[in-house]
Backbone atoms as SQL, in Angstrom:
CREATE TABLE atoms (id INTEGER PRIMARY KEY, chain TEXT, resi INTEGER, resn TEXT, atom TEXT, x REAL, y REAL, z REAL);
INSERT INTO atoms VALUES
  (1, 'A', 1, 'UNK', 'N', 56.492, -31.238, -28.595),
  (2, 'A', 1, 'UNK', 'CA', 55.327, -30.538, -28.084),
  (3, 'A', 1, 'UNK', 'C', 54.774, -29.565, -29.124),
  (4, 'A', 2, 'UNK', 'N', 55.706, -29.436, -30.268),
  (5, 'A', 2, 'UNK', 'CA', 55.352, -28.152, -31.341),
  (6, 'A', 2, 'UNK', 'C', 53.973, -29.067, -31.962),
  (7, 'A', 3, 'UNK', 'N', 53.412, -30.331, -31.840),
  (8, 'A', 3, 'UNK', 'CA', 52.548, -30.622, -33.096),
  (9, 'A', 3, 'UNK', 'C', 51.285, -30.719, -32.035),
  (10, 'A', 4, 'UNK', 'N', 51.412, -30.605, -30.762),
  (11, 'A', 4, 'UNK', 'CA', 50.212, -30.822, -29.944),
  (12, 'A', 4, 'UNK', 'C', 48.855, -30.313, -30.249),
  (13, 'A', 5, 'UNK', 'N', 48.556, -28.967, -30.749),
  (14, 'A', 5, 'UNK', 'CA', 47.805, -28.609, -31.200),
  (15, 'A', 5, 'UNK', 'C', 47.214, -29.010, -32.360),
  (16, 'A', 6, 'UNK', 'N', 47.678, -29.119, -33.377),
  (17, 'A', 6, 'UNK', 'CA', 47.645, -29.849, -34.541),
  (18, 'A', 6, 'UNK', 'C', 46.898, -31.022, -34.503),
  (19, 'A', 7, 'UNK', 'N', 47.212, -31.948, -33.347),
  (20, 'A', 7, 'UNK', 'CA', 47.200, -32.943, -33.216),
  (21, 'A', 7, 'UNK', 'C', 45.824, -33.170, -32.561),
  (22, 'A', 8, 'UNK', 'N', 45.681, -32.318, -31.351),
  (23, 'A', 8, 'UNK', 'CA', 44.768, -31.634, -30.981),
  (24, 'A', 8, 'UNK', 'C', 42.819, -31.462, -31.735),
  (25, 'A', 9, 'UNK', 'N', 43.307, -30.486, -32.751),
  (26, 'A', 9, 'UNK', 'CA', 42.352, -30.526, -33.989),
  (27, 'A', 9, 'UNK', 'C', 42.227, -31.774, -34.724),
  (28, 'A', 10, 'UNK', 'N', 42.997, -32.534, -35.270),
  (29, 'A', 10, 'UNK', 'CA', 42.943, -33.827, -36.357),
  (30, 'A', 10, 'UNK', 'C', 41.888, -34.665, -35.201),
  (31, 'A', 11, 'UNK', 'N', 42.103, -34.901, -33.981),
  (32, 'A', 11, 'UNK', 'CA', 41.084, -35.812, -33.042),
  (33, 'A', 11, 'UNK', 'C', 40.236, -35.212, -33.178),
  (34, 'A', 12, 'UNK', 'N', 39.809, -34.093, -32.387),
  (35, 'A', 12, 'UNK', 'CA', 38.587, -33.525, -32.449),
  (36, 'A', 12, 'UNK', 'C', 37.892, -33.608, -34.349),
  (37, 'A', 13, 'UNK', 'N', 38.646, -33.637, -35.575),
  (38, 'A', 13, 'UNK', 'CA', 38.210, -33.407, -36.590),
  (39, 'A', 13, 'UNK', 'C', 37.527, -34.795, -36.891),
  (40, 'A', 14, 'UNK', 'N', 38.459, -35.860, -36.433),
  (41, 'A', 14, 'UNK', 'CA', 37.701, -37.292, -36.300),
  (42, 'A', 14, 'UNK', 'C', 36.762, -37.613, -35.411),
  (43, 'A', 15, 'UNK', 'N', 36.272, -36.799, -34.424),
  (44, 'A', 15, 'UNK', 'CA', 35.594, -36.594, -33.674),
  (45, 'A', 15, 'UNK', 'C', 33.749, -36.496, -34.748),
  (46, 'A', 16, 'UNK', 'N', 34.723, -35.378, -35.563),
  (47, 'A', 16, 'UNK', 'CA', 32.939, -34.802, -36.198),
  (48, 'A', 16, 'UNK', 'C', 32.797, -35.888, -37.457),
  (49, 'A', 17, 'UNK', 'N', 34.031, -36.556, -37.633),
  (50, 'A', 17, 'UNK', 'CA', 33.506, -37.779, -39.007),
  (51, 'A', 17, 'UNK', 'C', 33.163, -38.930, -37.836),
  (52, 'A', 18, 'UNK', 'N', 33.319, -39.300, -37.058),
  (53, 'A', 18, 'UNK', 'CA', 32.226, -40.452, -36.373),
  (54, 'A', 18, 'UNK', 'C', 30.840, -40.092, -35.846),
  (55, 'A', 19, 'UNK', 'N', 30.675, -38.951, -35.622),
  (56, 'A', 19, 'UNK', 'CA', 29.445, -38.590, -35.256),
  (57, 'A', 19, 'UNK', 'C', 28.533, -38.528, -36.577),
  (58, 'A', 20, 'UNK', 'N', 28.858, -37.735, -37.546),
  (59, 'A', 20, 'UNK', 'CA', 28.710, -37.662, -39.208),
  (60, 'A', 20, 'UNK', 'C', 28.478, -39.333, -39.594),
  (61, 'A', 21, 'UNK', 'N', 29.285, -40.016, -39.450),
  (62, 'A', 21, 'UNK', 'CA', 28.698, -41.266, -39.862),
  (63, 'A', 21, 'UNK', 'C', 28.029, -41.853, -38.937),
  (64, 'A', 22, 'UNK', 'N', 28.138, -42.020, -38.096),
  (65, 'A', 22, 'UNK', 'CA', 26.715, -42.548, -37.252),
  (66, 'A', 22, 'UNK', 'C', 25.349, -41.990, -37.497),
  (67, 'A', 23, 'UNK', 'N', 25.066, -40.684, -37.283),
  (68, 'A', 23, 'UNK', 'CA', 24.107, -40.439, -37.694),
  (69, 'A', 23, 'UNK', 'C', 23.519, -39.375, -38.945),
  (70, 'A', 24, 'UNK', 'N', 24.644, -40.403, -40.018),
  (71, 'A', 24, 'UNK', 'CA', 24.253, -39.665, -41.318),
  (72, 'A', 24, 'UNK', 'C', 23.827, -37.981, -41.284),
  (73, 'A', 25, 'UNK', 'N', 24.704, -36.877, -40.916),
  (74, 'A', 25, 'UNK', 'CA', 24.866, -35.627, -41.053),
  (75, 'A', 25, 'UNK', 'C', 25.272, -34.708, -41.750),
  (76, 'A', 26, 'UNK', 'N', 26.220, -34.948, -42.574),
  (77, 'A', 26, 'UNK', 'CA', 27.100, -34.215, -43.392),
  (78, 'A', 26, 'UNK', 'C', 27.062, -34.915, -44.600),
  (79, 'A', 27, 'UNK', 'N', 28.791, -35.145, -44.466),
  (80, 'A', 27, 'UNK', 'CA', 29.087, -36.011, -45.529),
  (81, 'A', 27, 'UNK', 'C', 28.479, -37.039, -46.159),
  (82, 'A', 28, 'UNK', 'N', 28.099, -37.787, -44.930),
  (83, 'A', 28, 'UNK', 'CA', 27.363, -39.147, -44.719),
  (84, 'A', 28, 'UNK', 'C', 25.710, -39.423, -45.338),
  (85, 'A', 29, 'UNK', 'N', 25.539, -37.959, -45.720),
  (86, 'A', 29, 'UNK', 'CA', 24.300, -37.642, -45.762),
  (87, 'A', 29, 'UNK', 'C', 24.378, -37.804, -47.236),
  (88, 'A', 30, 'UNK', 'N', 24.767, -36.455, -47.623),
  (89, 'A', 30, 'UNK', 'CA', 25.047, -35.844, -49.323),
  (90, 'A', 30, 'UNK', 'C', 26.214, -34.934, -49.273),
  (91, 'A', 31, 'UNK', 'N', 27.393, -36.036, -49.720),
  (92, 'A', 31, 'UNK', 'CA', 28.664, -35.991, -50.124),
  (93, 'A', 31, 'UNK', 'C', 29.419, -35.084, -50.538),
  (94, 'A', 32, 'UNK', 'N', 28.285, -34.964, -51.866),
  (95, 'A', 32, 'UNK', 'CA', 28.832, -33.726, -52.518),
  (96, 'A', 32, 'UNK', 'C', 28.678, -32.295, -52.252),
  (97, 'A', 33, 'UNK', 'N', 27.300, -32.132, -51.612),
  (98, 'A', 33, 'UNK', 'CA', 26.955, -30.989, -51.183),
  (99, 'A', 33, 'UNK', 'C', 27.948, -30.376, -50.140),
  (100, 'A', 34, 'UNK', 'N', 27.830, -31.124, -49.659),
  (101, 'A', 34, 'UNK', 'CA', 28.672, -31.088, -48.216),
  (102, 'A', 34, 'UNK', 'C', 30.275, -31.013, -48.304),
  (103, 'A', 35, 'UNK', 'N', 30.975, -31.513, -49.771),
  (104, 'A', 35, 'UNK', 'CA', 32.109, -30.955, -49.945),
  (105, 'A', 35, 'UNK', 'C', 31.920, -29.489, -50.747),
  (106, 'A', 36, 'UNK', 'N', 31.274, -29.044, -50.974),
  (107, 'A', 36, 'UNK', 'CA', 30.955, -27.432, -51.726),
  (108, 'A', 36, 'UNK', 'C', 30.782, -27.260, -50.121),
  (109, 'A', 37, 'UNK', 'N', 29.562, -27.409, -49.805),
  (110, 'A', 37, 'UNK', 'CA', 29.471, -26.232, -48.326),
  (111, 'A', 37, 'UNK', 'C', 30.702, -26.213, -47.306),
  (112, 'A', 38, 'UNK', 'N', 31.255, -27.215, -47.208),
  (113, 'A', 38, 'UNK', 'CA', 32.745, -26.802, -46.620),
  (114, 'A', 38, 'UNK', 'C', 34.022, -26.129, -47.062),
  (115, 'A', 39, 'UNK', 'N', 34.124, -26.684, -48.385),
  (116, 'A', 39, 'UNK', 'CA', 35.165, -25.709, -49.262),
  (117, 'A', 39, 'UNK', 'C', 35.158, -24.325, -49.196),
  (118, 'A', 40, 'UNK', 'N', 33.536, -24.091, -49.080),
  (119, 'A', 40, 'UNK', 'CA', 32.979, -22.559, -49.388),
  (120, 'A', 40, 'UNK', 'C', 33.347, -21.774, -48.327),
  (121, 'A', 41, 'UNK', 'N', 32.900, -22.733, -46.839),
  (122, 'A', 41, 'UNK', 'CA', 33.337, -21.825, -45.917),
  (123, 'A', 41, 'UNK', 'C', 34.681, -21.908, -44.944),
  (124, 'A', 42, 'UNK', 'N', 35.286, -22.789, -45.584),
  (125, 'A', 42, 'UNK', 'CA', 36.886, -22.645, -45.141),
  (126, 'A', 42, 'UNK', 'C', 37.607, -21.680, -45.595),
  (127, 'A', 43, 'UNK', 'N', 36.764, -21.367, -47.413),
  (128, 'A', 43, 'UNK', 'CA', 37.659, -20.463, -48.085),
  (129, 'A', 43, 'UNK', 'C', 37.108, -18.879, -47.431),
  (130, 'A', 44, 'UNK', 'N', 35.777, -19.194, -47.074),
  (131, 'A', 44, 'UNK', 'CA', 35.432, -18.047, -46.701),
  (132, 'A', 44, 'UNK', 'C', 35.962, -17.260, -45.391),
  (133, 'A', 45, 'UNK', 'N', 36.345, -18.095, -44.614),
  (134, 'A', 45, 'UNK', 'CA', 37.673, -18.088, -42.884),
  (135, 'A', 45, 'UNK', 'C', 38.921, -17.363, -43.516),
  (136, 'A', 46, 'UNK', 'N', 39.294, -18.297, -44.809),
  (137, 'A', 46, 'UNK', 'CA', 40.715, -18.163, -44.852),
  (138, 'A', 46, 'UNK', 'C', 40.547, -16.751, -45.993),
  (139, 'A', 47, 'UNK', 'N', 39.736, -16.195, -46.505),
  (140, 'A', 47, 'UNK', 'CA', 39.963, -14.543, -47.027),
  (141, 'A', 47, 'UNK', 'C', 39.655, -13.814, -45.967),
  (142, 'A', 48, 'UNK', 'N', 38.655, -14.425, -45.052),
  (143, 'A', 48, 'UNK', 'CA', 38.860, -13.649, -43.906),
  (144, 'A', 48, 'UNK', 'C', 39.835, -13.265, -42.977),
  (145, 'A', 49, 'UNK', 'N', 40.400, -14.260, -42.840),
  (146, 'A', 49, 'UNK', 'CA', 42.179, -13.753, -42.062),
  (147, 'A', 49, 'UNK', 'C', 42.981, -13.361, -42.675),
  (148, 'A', 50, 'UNK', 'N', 42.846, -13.298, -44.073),
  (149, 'A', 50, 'UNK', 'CA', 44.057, -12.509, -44.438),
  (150, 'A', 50, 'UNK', 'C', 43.705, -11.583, -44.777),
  (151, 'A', 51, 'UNK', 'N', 42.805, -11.114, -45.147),
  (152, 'A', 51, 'UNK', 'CA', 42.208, -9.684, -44.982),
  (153, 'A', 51, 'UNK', 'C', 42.466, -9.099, -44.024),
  (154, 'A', 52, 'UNK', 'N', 42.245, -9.707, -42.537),
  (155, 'A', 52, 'UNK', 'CA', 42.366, -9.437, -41.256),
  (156, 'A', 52, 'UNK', 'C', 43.845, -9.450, -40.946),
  (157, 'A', 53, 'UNK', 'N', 44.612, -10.427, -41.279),
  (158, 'A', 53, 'UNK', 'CA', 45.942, -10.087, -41.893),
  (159, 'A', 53, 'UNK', 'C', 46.386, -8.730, -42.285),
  (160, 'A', 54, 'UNK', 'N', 46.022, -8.661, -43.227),
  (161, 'A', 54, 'UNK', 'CA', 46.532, -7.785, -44.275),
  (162, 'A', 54, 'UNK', 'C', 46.295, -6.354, -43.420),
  (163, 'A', 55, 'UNK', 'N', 45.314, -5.862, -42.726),
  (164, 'A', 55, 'UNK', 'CA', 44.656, -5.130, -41.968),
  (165, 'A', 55, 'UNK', 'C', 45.627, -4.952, -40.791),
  (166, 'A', 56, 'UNK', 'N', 46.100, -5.706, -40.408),
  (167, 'A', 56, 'UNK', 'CA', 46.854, -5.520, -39.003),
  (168, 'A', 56, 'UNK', 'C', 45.756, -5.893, -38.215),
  (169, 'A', 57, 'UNK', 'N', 44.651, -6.590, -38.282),
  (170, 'A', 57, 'UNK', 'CA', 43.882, -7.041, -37.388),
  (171, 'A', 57, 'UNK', 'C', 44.461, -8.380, -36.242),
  (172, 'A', 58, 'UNK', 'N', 44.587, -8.947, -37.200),
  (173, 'A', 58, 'UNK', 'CA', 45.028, -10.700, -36.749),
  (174, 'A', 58, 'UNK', 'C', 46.620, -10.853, -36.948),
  (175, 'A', 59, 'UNK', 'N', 46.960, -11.451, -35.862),
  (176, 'A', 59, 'UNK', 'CA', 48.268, -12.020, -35.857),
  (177, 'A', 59, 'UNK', 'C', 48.920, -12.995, -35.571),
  (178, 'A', 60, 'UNK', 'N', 49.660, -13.701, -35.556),
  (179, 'A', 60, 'UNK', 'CA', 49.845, -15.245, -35.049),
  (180, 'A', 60, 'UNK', 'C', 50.608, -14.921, -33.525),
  (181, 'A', 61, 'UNK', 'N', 49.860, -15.860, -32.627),
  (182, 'A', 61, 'UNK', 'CA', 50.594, -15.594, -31.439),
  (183, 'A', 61, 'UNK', 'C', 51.740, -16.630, -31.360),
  (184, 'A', 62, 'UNK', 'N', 52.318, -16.467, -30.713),
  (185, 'A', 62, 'UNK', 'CA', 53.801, -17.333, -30.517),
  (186, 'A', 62, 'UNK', 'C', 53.509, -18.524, -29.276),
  (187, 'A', 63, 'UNK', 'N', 53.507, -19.786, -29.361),
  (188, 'A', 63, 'UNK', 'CA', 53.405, -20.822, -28.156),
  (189, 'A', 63, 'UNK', 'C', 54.192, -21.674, -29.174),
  (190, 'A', 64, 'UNK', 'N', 54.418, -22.570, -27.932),
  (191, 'A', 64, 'UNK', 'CA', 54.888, -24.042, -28.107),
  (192, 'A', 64, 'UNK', 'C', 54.396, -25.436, -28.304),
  (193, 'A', 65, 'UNK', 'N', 52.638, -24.850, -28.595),
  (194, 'A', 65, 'UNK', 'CA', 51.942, -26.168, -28.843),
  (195, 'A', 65, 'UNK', 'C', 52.127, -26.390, -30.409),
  (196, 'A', 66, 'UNK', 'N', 52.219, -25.215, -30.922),
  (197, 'A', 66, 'UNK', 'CA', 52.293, -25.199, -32.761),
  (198, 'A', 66, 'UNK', 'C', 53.540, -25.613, -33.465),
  (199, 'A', 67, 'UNK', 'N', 52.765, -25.681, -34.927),
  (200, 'A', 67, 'UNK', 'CA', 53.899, -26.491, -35.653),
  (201, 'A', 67, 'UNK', 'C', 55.045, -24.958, -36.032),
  (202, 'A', 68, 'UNK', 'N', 54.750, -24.287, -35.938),
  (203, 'A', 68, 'UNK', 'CA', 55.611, -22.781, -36.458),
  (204, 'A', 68, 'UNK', 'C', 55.324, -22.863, -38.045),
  (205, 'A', 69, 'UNK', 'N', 54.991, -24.207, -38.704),
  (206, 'A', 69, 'UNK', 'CA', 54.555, -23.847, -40.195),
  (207, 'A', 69, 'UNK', 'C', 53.852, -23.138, -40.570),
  (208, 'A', 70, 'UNK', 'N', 53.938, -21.748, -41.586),
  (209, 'A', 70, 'UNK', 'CA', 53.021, -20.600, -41.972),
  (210, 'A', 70, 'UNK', 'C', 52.612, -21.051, -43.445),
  (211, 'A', 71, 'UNK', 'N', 51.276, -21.283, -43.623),
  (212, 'A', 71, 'UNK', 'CA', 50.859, -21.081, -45.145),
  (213, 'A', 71, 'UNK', 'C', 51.232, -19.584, -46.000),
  (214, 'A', 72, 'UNK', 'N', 51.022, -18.703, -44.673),
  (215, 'A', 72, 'UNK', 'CA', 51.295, -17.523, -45.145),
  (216, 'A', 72, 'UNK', 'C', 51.571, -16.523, -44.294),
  (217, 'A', 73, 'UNK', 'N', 52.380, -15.210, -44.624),
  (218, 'A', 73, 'UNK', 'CA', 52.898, -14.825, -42.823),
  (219, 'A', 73, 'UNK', 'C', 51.675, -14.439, -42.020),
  (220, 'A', 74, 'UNK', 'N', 51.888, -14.679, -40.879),
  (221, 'A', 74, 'UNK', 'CA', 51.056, -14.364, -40.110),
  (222, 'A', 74, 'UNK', 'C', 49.550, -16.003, -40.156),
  (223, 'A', 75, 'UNK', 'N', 49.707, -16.588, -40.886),
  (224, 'A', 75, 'UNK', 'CA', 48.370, -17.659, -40.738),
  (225, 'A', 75, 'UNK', 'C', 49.556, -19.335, -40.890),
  (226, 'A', 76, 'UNK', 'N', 49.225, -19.750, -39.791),
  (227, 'A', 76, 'UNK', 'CA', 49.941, -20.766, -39.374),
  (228, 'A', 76, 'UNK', 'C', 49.073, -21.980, -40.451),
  (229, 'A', 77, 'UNK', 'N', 50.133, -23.142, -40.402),
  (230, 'A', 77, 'UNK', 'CA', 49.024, -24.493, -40.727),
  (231, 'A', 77, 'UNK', 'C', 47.863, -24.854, -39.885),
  (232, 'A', 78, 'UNK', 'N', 47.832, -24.681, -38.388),
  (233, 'A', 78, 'UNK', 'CA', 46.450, -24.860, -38.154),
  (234, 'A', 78, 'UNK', 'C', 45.607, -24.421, -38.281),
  (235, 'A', 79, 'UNK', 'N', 45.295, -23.234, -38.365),
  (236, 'A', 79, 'UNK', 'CA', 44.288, -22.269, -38.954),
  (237, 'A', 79, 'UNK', 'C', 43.618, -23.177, -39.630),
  (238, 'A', 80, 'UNK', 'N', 43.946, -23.464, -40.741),
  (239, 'A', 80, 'UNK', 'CA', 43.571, -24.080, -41.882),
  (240, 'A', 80, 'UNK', 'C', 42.710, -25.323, -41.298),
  (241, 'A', 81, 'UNK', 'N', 43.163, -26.146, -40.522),
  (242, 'A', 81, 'UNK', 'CA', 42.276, -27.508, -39.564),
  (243, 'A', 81, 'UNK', 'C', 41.549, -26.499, -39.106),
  (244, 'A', 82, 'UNK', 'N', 41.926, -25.592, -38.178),
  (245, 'A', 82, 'UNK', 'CA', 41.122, -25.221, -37.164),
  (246, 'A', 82, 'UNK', 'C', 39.326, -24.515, -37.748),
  (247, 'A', 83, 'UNK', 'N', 39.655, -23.812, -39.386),
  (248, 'A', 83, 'UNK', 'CA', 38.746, -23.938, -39.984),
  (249, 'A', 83, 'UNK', 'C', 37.926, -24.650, -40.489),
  (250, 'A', 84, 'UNK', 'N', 38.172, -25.944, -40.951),
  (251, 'A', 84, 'UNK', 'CA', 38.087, -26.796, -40.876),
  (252, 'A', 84, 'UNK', 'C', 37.125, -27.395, -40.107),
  (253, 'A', 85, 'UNK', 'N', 37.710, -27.457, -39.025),
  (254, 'A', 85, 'UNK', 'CA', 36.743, -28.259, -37.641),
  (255, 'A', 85, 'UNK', 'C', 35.817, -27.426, -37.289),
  (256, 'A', 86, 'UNK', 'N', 36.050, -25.904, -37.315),
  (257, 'A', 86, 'UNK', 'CA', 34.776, -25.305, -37.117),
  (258, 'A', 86, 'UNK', 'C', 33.191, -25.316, -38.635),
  (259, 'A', 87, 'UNK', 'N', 33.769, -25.263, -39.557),
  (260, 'A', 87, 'UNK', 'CA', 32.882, -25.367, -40.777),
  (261, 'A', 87, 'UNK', 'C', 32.199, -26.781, -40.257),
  (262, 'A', 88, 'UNK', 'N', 33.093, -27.679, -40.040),
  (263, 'A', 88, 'UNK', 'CA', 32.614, -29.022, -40.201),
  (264, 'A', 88, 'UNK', 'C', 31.591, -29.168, -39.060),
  (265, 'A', 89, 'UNK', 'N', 31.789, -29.093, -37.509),
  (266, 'A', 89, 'UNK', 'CA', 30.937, -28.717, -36.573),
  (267, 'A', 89, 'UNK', 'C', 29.749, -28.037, -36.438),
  (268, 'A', 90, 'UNK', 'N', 29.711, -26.884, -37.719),
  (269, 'A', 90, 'UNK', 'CA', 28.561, -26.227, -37.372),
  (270, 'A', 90, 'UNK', 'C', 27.550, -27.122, -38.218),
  (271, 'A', 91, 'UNK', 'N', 28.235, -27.352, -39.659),
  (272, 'A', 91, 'UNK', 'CA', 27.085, -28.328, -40.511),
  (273, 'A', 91, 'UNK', 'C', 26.858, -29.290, -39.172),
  (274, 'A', 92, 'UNK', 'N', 27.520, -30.135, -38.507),
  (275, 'A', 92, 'UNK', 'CA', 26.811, -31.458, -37.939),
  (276, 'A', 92, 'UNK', 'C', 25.695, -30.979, -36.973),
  (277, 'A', 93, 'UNK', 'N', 26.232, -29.644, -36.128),
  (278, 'A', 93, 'UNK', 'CA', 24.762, -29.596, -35.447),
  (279, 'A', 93, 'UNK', 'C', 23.646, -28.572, -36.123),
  (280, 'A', 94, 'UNK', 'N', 23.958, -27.978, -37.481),
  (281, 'A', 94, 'UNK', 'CA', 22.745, -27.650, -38.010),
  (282, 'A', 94, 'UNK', 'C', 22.039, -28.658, -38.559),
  (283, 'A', 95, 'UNK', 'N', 22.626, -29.865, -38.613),
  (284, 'A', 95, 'UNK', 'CA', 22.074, -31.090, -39.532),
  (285, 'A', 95, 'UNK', 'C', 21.079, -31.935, -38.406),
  (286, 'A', 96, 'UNK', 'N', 21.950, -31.468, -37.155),
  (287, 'A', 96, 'UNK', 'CA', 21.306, -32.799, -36.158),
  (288, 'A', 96, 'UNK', 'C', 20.325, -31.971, -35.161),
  (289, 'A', 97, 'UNK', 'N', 20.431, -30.710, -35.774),
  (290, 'A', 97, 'UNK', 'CA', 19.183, -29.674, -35.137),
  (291, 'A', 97, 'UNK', 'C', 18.019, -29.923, -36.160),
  (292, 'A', 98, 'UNK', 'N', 18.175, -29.736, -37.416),
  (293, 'A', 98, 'UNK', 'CA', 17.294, -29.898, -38.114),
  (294, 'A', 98, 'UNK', 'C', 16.594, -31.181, -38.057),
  (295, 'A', 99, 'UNK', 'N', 17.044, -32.720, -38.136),
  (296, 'A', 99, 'UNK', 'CA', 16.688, -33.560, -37.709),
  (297, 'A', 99, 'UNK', 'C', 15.650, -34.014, -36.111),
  (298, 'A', 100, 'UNK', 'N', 16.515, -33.598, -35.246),
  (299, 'A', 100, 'UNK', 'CA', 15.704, -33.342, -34.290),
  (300, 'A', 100, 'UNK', 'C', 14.785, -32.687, -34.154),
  (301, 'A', 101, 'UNK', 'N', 14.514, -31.422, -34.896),
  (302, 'A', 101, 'UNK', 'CA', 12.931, -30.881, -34.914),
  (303, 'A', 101, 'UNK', 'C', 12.121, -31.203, -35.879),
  (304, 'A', 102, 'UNK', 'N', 12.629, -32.108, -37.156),
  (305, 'A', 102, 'UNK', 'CA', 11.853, -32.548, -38.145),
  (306, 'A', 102, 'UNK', 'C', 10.835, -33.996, -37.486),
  (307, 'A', 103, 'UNK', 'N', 11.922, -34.599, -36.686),
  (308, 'A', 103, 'UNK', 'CA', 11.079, -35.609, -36.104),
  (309, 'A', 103, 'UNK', 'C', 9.756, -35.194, -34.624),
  (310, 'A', 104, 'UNK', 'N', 10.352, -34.030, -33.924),
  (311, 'A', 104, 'UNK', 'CA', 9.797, -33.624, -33.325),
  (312, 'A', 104, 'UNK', 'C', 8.433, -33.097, -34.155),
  (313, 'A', 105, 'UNK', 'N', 8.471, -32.221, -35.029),
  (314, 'A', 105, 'UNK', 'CA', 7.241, -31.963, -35.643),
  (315, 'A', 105, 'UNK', 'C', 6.166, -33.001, -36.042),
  (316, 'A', 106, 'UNK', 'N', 7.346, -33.684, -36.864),
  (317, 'A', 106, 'UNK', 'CA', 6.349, -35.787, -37.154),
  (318, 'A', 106, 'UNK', 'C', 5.177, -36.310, -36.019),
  (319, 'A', 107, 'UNK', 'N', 6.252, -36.500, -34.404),
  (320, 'A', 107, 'UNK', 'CA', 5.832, -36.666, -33.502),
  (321, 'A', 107, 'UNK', 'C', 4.820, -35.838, -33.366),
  (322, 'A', 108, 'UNK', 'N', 4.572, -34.923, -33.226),
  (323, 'A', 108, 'UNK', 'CA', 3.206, -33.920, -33.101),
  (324, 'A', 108, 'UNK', 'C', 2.495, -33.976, -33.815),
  (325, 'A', 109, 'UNK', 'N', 2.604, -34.308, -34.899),
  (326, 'A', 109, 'UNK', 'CA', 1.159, -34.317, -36.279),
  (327, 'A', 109, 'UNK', 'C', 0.820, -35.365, -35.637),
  (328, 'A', 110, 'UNK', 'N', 1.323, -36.570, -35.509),
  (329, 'A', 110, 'UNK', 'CA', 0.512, -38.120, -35.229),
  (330, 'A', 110, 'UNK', 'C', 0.332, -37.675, -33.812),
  (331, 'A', 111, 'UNK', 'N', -0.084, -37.023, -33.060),
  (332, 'A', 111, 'UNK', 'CA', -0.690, -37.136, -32.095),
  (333, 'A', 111, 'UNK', 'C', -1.739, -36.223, -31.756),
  (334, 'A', 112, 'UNK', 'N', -1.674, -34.986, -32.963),
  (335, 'A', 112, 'UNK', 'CA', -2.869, -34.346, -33.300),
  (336, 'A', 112, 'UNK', 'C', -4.127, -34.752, -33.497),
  (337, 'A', 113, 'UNK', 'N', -5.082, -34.569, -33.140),
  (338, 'A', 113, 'UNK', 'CA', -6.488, -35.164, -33.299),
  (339, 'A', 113, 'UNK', 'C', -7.135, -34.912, -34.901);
């Protein structure tokens, strides 16, 4: 039961690469960009918790869904997915927001007089 969570995130993370490739969002889109804009803001999560760390802000809570593996004290291995899936999530619906109002706008010029 310790990897449930873990396990948890990796679906949901395959979750945002089938949606991403279906309708060309992310990765699927421009590759490379999209590995900088995620790198950037995973790394940007992970100075954030340990700062928050370091602070006595953040702490790891104790359950039985986790792996107990720490990258570092106090920041478990999921963190790291869990950043992850959130970076990756927000690009797909800023991508599929932007899309949707780019065509929406399209739609309105051609029906402008």
């Amino acid at each position: 039961m310790g990897i449930l969570y873990l396990v948890a995130l990796l679906v949901s993370l395959g979750g945002m690469v089938v949606l991403d490739r279906r309708f060309r969002l992310f990765f699927f889109d421009r590759p490379r960009r999209a590995a900088v804009v995620l790198i950037a803001g995973v790394t940007f999560f992970l100075v954030w918790d340990v700062l928050g760390i370091g602070l006595g802000i953040f702490f790891r809570g104790e359950t039985a869904f986790m792996t107990g593996i720490l990258l570092a004290p106090e920041l478990p291995l999921e963190e790291l997915f869990f950043l992850t899936l959130l970076c990756y999530l927000t690009m797909n619906i800023f991508r599929g927001a932007h899309i949707l109002f780019a065509r929406e706008r399209a739609g309105r010029r051609r029906e402008a007089p």
